[in-house]
KOLGU-4560 file (N, C-alpha, C; in nm, 3 decimals, padded with zeros to 5 digits):
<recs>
<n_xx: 02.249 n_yy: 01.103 n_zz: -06.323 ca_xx: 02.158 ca_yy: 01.082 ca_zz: -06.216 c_xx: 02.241 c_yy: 01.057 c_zz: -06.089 mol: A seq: 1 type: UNK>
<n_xx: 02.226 n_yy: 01.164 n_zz: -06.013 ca_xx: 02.305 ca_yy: 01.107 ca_zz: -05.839 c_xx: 02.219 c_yy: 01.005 c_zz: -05.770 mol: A seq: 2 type: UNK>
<n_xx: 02.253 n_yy: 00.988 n_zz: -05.688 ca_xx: 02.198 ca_yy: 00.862 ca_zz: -05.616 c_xx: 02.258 c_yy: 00.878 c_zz: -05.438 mol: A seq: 3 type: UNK>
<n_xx: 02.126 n_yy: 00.941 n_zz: -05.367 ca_xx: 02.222 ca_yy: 00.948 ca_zz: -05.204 c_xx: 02.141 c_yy: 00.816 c_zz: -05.125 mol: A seq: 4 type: UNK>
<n_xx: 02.239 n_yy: 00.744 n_zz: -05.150 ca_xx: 02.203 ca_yy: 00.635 ca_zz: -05.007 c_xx: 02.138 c_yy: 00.716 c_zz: -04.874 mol: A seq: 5 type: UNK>
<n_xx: 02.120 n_yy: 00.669 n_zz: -04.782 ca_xx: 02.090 ca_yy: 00.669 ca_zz: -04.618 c_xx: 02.064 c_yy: 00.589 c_zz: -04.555 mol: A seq: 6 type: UNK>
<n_xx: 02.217 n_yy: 00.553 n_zz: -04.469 ca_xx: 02.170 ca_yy: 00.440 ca_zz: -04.383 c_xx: 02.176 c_yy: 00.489 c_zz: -04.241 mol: A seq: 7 type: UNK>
<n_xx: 02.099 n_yy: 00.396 n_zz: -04.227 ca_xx: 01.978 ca_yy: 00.411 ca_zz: -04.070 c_xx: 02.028 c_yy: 00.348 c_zz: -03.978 mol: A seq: 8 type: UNK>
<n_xx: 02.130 n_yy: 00.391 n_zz: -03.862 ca_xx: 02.161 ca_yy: 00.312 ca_zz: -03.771 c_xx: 02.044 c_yy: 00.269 c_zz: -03.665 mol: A seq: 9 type: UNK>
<n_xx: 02.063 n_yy: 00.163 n_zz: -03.608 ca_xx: 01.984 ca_yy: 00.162 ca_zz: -03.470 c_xx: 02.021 c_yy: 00.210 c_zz: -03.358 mol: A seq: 10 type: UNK>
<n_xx: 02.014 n_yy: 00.288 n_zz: -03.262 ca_xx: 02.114 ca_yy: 00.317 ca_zz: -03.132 c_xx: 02.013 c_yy: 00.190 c_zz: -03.004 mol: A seq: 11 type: UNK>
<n_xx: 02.134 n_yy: 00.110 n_zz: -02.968 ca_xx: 02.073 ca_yy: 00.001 ca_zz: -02.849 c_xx: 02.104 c_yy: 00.060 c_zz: -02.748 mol: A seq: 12 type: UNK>
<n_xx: 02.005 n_yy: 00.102 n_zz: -02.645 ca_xx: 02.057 ca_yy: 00.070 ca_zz: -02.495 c_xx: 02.084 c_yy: -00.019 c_zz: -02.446 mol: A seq: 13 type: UNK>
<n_xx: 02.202 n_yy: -00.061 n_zz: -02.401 ca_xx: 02.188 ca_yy: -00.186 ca_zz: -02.267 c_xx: 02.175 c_yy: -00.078 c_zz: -02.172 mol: A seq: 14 type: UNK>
<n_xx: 02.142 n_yy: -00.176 n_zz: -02.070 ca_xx: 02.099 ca_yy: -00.142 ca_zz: -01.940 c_xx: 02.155 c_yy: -00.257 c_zz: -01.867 mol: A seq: 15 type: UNK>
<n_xx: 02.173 n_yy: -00.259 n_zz: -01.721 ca_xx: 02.267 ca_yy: -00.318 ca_zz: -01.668 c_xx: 02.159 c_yy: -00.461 c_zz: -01.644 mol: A seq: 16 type: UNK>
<n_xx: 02.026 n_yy: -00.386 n_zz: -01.583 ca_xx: 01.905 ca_yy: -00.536 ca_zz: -01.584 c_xx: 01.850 c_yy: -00.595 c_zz: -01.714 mol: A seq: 17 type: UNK>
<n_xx: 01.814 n_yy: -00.718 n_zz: -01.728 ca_xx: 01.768 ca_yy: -00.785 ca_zz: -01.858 c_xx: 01.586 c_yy: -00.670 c_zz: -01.855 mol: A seq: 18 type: UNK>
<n_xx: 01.540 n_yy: -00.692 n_zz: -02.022 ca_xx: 01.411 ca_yy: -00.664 ca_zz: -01.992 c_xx: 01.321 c_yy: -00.779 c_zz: -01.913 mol: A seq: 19 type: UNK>
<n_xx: 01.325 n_yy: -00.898 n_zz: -01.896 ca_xx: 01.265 ca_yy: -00.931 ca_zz: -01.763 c_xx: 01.263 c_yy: -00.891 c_zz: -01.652 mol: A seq: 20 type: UNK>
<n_xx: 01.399 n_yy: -00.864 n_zz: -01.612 ca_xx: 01.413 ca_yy: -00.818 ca_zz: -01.510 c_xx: 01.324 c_yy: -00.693 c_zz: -01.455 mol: A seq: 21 type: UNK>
<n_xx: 01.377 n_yy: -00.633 n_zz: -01.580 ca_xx: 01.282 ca_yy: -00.475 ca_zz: -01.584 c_xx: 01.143 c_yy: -00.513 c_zz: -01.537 mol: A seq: 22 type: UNK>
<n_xx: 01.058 n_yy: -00.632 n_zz: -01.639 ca_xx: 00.965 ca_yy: -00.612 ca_zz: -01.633 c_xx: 00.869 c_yy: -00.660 c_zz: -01.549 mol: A seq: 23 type: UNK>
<n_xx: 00.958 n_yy: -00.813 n_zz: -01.409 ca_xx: 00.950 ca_yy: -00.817 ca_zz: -01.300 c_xx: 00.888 c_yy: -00.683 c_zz: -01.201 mol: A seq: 24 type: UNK>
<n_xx: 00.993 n_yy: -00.564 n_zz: -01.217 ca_xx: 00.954 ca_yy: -00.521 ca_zz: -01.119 c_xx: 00.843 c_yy: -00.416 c_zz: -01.167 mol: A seq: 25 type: UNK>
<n_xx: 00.847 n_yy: -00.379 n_zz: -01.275 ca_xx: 00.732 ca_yy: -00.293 ca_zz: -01.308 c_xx: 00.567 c_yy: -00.409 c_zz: -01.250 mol: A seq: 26 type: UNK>
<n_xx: 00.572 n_yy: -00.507 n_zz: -01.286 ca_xx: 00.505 ca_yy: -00.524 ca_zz: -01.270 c_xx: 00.439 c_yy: -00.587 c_zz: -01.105 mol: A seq: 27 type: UNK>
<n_xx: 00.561 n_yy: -00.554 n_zz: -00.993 ca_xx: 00.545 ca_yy: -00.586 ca_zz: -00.918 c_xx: 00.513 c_yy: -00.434 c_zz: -00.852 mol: A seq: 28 type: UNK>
<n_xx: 00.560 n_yy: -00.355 n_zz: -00.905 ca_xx: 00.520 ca_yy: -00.228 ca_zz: -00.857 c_xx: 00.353 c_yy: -00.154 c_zz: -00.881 mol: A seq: 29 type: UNK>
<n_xx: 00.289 n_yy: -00.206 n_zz: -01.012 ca_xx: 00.160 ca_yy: -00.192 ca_zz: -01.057 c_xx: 00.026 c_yy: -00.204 c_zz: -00.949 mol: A seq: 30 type: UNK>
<n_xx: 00.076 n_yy: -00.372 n_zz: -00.839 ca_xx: -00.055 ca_yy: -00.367 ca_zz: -00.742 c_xx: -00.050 c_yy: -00.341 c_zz: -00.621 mol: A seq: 31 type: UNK>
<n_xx: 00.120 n_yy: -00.291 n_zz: -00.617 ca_xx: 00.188 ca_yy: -00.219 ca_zz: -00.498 c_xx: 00.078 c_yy: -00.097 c_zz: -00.520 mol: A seq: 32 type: UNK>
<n_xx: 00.115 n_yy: -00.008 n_zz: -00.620 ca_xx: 00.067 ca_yy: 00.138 ca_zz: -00.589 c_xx: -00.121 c_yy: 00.114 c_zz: -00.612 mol: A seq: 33 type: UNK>
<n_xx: -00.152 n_yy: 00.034 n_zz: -00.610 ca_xx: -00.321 ca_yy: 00.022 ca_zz: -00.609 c_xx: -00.324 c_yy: 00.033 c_zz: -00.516 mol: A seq: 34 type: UNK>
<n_xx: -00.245 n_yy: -00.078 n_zz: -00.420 ca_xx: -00.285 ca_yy: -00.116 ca_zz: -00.308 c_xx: -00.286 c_yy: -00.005 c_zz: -00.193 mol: A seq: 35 type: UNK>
<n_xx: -00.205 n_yy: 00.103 n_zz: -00.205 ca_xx: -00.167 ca_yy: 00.208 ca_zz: -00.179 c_xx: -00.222 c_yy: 00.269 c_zz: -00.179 mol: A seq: 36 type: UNK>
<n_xx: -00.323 n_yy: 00.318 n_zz: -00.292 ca_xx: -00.398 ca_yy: 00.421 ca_zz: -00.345 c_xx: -00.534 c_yy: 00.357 c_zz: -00.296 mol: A seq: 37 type: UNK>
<n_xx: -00.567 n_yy: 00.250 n_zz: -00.269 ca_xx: -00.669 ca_yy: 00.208 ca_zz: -00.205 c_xx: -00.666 c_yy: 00.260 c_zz: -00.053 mol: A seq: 38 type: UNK>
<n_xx: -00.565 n_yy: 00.179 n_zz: 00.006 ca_xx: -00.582 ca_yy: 00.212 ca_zz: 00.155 c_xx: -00.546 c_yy: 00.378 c_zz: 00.162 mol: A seq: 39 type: UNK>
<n_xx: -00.496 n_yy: 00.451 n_zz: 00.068 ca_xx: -00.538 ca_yy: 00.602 ca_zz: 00.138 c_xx: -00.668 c_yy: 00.656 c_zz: 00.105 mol: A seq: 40 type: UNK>
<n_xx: -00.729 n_yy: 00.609 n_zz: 00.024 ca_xx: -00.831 ca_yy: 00.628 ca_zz: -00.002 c_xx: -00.971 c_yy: 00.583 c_zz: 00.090 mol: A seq: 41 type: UNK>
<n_xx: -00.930 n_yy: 00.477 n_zz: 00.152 ca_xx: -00.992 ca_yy: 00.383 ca_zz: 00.281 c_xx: -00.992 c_yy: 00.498 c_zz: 00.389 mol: A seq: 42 type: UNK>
<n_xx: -00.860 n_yy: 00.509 n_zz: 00.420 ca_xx: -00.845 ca_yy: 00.598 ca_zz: 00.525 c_xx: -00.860 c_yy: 00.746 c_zz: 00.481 mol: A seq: 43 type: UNK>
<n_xx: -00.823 n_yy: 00.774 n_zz: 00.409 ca_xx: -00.955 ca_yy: 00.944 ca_zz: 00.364 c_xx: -01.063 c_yy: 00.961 c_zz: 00.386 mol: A seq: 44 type: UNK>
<n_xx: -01.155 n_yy: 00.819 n_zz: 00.339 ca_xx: -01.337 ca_yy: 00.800 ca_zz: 00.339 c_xx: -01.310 c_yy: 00.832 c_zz: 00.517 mol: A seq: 45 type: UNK>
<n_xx: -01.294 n_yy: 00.674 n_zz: 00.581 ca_xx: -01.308 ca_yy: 00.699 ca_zz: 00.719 c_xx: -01.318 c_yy: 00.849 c_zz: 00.791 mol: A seq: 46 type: UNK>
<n_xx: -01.159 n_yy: 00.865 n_zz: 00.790 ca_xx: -01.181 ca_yy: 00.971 ca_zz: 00.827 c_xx: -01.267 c_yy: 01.089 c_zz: 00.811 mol: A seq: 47 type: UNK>
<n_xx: -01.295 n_yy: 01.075 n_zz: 00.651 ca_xx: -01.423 ca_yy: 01.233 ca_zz: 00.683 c_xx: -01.534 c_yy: 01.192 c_zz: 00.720 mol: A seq: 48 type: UNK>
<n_xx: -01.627 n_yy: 01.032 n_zz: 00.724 ca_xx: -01.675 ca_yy: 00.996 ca_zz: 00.845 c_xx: -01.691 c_yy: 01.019 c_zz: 00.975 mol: A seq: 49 type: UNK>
<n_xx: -01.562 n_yy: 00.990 n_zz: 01.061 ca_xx: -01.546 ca_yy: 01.004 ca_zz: 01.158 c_xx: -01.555 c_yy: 01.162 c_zz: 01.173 mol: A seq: 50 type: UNK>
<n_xx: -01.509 n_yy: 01.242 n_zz: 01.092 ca_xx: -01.504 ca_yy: 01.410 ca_zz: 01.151 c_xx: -01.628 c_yy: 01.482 c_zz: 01.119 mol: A seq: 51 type: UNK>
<n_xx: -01.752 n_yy: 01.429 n_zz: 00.980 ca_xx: -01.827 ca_yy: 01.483 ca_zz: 00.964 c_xx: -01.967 c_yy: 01.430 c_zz: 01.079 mol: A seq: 52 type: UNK>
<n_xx: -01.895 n_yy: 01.339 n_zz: 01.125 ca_xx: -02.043 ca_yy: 01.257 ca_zz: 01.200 c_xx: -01.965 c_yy: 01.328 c_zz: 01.371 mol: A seq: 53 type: UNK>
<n_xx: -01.898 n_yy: 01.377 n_zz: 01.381 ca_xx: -01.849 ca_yy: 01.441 ca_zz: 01.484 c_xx: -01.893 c_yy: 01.597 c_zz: 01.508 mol: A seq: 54 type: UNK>
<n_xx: -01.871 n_yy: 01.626 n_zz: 01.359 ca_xx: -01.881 ca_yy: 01.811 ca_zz: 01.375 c_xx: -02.049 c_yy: 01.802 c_zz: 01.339 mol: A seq: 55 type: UNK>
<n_xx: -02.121 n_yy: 01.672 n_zz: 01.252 ca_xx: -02.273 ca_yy: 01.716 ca_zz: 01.273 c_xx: -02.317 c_yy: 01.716 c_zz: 01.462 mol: A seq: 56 type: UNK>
<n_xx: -02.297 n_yy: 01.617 n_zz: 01.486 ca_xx: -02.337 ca_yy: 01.638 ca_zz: 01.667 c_xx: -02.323 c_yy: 01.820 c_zz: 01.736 mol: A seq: 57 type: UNK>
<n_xx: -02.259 n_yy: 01.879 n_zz: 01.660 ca_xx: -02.274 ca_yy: 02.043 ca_zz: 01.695 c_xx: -02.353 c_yy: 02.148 c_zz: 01.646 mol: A seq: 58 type: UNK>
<n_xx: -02.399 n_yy: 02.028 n_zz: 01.500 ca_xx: -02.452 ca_yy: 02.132 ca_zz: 01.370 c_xx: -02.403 c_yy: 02.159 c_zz: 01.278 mol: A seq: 59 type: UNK>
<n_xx: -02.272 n_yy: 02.130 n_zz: 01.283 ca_xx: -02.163 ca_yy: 02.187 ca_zz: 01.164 c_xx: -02.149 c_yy: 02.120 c_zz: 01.085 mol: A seq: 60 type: UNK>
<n_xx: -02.180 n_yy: 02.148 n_zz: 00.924 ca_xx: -02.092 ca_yy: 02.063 ca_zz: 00.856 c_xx: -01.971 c_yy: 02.102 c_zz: 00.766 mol: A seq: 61 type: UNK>
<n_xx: -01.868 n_yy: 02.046 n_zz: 00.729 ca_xx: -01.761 ca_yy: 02.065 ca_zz: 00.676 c_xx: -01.708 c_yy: 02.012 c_zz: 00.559 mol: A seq: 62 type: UNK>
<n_xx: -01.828 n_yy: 02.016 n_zz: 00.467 ca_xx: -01.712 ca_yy: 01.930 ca_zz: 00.345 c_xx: -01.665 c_yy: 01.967 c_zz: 00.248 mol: A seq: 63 type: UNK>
<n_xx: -01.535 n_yy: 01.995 n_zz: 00.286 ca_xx: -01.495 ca_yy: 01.987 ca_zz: 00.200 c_xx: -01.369 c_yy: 01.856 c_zz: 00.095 mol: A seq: 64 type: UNK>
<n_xx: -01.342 n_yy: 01.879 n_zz: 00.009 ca_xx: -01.307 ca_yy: 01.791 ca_zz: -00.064 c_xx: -01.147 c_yy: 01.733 c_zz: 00.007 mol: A seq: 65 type: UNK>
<n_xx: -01.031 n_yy: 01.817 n_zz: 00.016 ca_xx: -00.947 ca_yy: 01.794 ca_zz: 00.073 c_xx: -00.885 c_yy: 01.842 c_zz: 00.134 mol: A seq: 66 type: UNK>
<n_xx: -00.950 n_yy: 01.775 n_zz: 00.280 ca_xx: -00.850 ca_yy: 01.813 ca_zz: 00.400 c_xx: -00.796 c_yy: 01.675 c_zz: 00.491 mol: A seq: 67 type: UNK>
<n_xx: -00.649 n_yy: 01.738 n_zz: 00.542 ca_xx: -00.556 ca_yy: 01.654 ca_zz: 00.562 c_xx: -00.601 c_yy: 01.590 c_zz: 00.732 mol: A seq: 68 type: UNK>
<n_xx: -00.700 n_yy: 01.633 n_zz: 00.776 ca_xx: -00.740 ca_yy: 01.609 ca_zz: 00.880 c_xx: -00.826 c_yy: 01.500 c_zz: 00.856 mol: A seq: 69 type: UNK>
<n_xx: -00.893 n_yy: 01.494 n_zz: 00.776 ca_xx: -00.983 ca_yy: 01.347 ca_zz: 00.750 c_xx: -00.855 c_yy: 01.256 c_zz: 00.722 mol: A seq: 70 type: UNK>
<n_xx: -00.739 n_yy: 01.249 n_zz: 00.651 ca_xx: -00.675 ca_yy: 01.163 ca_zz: 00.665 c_xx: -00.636 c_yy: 01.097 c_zz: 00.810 mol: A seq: 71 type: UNK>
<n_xx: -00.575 n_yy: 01.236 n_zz: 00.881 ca_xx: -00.492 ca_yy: 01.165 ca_zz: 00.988 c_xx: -00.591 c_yy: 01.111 c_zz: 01.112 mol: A seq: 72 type: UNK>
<n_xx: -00.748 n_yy: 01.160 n_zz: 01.102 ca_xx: -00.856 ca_yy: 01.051 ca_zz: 01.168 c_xx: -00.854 c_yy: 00.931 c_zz: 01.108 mol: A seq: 73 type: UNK>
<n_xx: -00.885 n_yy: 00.918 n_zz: 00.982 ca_xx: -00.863 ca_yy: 00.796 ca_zz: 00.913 c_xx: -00.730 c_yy: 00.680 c_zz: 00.991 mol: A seq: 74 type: UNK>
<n_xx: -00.621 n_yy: 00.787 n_zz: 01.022 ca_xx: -00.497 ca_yy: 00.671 ca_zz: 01.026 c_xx: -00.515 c_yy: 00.639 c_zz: 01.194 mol: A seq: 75 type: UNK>
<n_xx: -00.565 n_yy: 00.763 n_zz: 01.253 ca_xx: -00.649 ca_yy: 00.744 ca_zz: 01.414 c_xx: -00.755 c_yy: 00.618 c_zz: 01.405 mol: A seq: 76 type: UNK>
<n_xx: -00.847 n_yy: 00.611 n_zz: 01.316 ca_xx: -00.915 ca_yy: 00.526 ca_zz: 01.350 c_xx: -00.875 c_yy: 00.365 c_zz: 01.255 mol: A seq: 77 type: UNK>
<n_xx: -00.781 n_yy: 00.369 n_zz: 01.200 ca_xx: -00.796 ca_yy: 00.216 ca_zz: 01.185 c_xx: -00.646 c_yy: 00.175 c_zz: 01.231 mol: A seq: 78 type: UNK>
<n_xx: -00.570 n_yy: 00.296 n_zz: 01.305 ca_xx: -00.426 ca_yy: 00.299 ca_zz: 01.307 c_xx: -00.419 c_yy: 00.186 c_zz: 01.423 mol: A seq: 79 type: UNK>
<n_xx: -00.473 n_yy: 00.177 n_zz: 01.551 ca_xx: -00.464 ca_yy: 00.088 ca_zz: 01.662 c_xx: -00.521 c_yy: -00.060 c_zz: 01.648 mol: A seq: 80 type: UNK>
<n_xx: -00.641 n_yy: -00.081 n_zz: 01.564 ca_xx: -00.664 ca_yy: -00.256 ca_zz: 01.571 c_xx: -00.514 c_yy: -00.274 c_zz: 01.445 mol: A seq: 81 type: UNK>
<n_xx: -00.531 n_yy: -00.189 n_zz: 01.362 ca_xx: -00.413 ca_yy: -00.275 ca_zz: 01.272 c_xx: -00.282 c_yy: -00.314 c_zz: 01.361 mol: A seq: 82 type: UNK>
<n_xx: -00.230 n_yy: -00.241 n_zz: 01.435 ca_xx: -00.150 ca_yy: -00.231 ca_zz: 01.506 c_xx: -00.137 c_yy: -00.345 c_zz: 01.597 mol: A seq: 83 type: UNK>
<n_xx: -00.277 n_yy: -00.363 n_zz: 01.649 ca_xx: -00.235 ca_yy: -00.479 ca_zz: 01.756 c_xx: -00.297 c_yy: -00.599 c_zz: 01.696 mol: A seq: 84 type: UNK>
<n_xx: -00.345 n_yy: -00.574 n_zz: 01.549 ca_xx: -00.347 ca_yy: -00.745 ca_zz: 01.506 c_xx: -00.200 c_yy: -00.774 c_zz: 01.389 mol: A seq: 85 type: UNK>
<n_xx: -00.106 n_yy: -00.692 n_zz: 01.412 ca_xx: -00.007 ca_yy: -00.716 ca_zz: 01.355 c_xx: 00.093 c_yy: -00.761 c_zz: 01.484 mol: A seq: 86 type: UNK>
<n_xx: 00.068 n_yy: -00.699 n_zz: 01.617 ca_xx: 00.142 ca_yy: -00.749 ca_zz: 01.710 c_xx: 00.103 c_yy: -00.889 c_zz: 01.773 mol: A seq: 87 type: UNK>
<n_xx: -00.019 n_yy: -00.931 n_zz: 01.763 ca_xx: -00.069 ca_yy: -01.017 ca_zz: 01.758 c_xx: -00.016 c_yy: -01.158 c_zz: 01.683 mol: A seq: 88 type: UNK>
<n_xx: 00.028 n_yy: -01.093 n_zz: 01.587 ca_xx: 00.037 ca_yy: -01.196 ca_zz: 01.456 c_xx: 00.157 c_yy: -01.236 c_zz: 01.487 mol: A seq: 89 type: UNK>
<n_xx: 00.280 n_yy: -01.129 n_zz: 01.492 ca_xx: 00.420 ca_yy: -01.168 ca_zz: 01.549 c_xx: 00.431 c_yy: -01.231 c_zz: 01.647 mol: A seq: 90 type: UNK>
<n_xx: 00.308 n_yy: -01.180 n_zz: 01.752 ca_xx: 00.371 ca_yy: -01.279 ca_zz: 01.866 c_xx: 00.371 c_yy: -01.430 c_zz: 01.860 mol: A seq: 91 type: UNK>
<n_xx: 00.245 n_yy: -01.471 n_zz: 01.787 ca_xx: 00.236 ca_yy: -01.577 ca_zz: 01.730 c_xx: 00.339 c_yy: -01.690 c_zz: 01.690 mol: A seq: 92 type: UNK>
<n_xx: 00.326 n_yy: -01.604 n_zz: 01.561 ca_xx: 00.458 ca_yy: -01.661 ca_zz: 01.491 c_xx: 00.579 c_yy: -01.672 c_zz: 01.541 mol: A seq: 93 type: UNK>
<n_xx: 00.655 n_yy: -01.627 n_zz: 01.630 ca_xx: 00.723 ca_yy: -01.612 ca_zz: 01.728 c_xx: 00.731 c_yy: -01.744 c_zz: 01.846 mol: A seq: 94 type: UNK>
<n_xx: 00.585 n_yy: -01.729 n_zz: 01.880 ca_xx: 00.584 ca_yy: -01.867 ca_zz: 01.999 c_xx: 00.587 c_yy: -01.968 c_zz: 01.905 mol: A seq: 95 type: UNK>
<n_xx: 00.539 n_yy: -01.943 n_zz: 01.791 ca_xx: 00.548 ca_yy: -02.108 ca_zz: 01.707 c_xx: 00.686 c_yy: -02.143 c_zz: 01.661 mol: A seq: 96 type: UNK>
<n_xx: 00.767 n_yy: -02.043 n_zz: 01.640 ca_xx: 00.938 ca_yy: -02.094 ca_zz: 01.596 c_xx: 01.034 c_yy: -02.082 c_zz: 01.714 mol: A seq: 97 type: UNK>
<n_xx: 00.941 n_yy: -02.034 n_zz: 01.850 ca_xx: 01.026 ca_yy: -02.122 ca_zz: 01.968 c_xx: 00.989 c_yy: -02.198 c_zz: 02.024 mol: A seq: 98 type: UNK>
<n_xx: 00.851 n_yy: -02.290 n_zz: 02.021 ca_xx: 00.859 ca_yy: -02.405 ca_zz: 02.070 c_xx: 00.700 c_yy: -02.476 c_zz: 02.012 mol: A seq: 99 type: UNK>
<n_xx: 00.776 n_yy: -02.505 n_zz: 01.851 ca_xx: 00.686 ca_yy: -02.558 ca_zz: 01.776 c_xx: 00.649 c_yy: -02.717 c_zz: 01.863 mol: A seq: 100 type: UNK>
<n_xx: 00.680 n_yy: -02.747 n_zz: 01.948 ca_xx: 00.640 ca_yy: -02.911 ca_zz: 01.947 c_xx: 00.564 c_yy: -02.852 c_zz: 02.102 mol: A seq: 101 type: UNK>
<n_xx: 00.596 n_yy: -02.740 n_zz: 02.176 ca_xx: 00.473 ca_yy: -02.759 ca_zz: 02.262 c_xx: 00.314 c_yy: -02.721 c_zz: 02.192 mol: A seq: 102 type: UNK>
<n_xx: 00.324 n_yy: -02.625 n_zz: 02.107 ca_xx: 00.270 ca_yy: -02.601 ca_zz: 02.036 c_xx: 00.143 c_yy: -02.743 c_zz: 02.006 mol: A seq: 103 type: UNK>
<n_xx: 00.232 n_yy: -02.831 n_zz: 01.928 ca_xx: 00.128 ca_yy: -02.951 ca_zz: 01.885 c_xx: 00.097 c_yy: -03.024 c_zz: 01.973 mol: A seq: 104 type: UNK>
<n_xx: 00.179 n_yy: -03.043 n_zz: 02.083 ca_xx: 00.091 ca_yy: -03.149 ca_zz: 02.200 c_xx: -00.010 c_yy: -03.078 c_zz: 02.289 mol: A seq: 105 type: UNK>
<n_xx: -00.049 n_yy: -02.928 n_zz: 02.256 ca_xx: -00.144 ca_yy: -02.871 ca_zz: 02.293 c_xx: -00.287 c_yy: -02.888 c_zz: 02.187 mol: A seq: 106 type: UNK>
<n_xx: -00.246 n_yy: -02.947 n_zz: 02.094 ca_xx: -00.335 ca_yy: -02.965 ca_zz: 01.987 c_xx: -00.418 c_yy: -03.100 c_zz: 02.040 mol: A seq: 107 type: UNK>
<n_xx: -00.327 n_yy: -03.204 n_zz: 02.049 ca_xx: -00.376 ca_yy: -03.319 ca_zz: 02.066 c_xx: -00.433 c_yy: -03.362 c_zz: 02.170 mol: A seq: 108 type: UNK>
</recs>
């Protein structure tokens, strides 16, 4: 009677990051790309809003499913308040870490 063994190696990857590490960023990347896929999606809706409530005022309508022009209305129309409530925000923050103490005796 022969008899053939077989042994079964394991092959390990290391990798230079721990799997925490790894799994830090996967999972920091997960509500990154929602968040992403939301706001183009925000700004897609808008925009074919803004272009279909534009081209009805002539009669026309246009829908179709994807065009790159409803995006870049989309980024037209929410592109400027974002803009200046982010400049807004800096400036802020800004006057408060150069002269946090006038700051509070304007409070009081």
């Amino acid at each position: 009677m022969l008899r053939h063994t077989v042994r079964s190696e394991a092959v390990v990857e290391c990798s230079p990051m721990g799997n925490s590490q790894q799994a830090n960023e996967l999972s920091l990347f997960e509500p990154l790309s929602k968040l992403f896929a939301a706001a183009l999606g925000l700004l897609y809706l808008l925009g074919f809003l803004v272009v279909a409530s534009y081209l009805s005022r002539y009669g026309v309508s246009s829908f179709a499913v994807l065009h790159l022009q409803y995006l870049i209305a989309g980024i037209w129309v929410l592109g400027p308040p974002v803009l200046m409530a982010s400049l807004q925000t800096v400036e802020r923050r800004f006057s408060e870490r150069a002269a946090p103490e006038l700051i509070d005796s304007r409070l009081i």
